[in-house]
C-alpha positions as CSV (number, residue, x, y, z in Angstrom):
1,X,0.0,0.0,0.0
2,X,1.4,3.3,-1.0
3,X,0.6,7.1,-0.2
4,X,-2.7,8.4,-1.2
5,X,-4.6,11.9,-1.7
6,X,-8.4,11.6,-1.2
7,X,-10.7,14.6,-2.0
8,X,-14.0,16.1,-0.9
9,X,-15.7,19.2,-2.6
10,X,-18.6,20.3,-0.9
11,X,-20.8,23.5,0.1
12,X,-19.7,25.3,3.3
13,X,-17.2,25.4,6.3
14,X,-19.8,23.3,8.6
15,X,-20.8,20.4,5.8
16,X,-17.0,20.2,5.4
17,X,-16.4,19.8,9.0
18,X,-19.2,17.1,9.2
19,X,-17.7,15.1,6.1
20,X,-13.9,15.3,7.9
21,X,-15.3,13.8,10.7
22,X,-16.4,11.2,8.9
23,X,-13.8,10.6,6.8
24,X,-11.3,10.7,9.8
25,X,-13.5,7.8,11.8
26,X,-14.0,5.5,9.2
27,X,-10.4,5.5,7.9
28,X,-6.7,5.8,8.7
29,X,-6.3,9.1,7.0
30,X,-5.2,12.9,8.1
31,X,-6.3,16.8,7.2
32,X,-3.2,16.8,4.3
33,X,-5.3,20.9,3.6
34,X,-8.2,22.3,3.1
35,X,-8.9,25.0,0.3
36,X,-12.4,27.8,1.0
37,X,-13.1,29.5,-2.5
38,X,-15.8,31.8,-3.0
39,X,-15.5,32.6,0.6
40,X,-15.9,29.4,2.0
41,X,-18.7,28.8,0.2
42,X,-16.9,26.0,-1.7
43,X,-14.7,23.5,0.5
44,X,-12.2,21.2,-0.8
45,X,-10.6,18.7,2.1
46,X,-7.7,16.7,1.1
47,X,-6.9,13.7,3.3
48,X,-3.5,11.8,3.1
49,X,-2.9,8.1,4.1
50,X,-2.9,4.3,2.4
51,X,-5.0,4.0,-1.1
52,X,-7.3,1.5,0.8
53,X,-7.8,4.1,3.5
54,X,-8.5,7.2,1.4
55,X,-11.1,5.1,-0.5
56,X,-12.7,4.0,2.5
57,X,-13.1,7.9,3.8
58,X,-14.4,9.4,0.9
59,X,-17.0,6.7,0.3
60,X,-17.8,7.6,4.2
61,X,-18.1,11.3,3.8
62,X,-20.5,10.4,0.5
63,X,-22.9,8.2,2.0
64,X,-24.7,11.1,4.1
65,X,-23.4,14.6,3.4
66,X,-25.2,17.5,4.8
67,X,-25.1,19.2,1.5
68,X,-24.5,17.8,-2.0
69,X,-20.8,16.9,-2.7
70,X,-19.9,19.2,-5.8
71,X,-16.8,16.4,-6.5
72,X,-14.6,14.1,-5.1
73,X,-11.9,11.8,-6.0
74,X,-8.7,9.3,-4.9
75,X,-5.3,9.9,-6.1
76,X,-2.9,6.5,-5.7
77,X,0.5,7.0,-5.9
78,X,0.6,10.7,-6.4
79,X,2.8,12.6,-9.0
80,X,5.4,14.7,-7.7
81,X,3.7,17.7,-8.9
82,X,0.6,16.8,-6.9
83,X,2.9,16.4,-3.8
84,X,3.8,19.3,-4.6
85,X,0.5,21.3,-5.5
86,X,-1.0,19.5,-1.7
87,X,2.6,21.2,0.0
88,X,2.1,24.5,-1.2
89,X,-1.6,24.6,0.2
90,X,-0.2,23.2,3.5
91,X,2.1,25.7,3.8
92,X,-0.6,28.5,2.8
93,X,-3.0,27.1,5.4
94,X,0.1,27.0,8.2
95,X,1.0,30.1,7.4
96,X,1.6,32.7,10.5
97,X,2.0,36.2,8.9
98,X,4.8,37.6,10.9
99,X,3.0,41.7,11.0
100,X,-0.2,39.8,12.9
101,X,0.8,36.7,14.2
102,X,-2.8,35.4,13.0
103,X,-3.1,32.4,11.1
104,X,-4.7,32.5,7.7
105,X,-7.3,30.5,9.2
106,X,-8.1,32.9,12.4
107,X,-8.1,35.8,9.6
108,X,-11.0,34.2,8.1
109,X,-13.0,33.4,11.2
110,X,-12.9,37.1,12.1
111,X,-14.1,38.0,8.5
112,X,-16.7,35.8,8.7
């Protein structure tokens, strides 16, 4: 079994917290990043682990979503430029600017 990407796209910050939770209690799989477009409107999760594992979760976040899942999808084996694409959103969503020593992600809970 090698290292895995598995995907969820779905509608809003709370739907996407529901389907992480499933997808983190049905399988051996971590938060790899998350991505909020159209001001969180839009949620992609990534989770990372074993192919069997990352299967497993996203069939577990599909079976009862609070909203509609917009896509989703398993990545086996990842190309270097995905590993790379998935590090470059960790480090975005780790980020601590240095001027406000907020997170990106405590940024966006005070705009919200």
């Amino acid at each position: 079994m090698g290292k895995a990407y598995g995907f969820i796209e779905i509608q809003g910050v709370v739907p996407a917290t529901v389907a992480l939770d499933e997808m983190c209690k049905a399988a051996n799989v971590t938060l790899a990043t998350w991505e909020r477009k159209l001001g969180g409107r839009l949620v992609t999760l990534v989770v990372e682990g074993d192919v069997s594992d990352c299967e497993a979760a996203v069939n577990a976040a599909m079976r009862n979503p609070l909203k509609p899942i917009a896509s989703h999808g398993v990545i086996a084996n990842p190309h270097s430029e995905i590993v790379k694409l998935v590090e470059l959103s960790q480090k975005r969503w780790k980020k601590t600017p240095p001027e406000s020593g907020e997170t990106e992600d405590q940024k966006y809970l005070q705009e919200v």
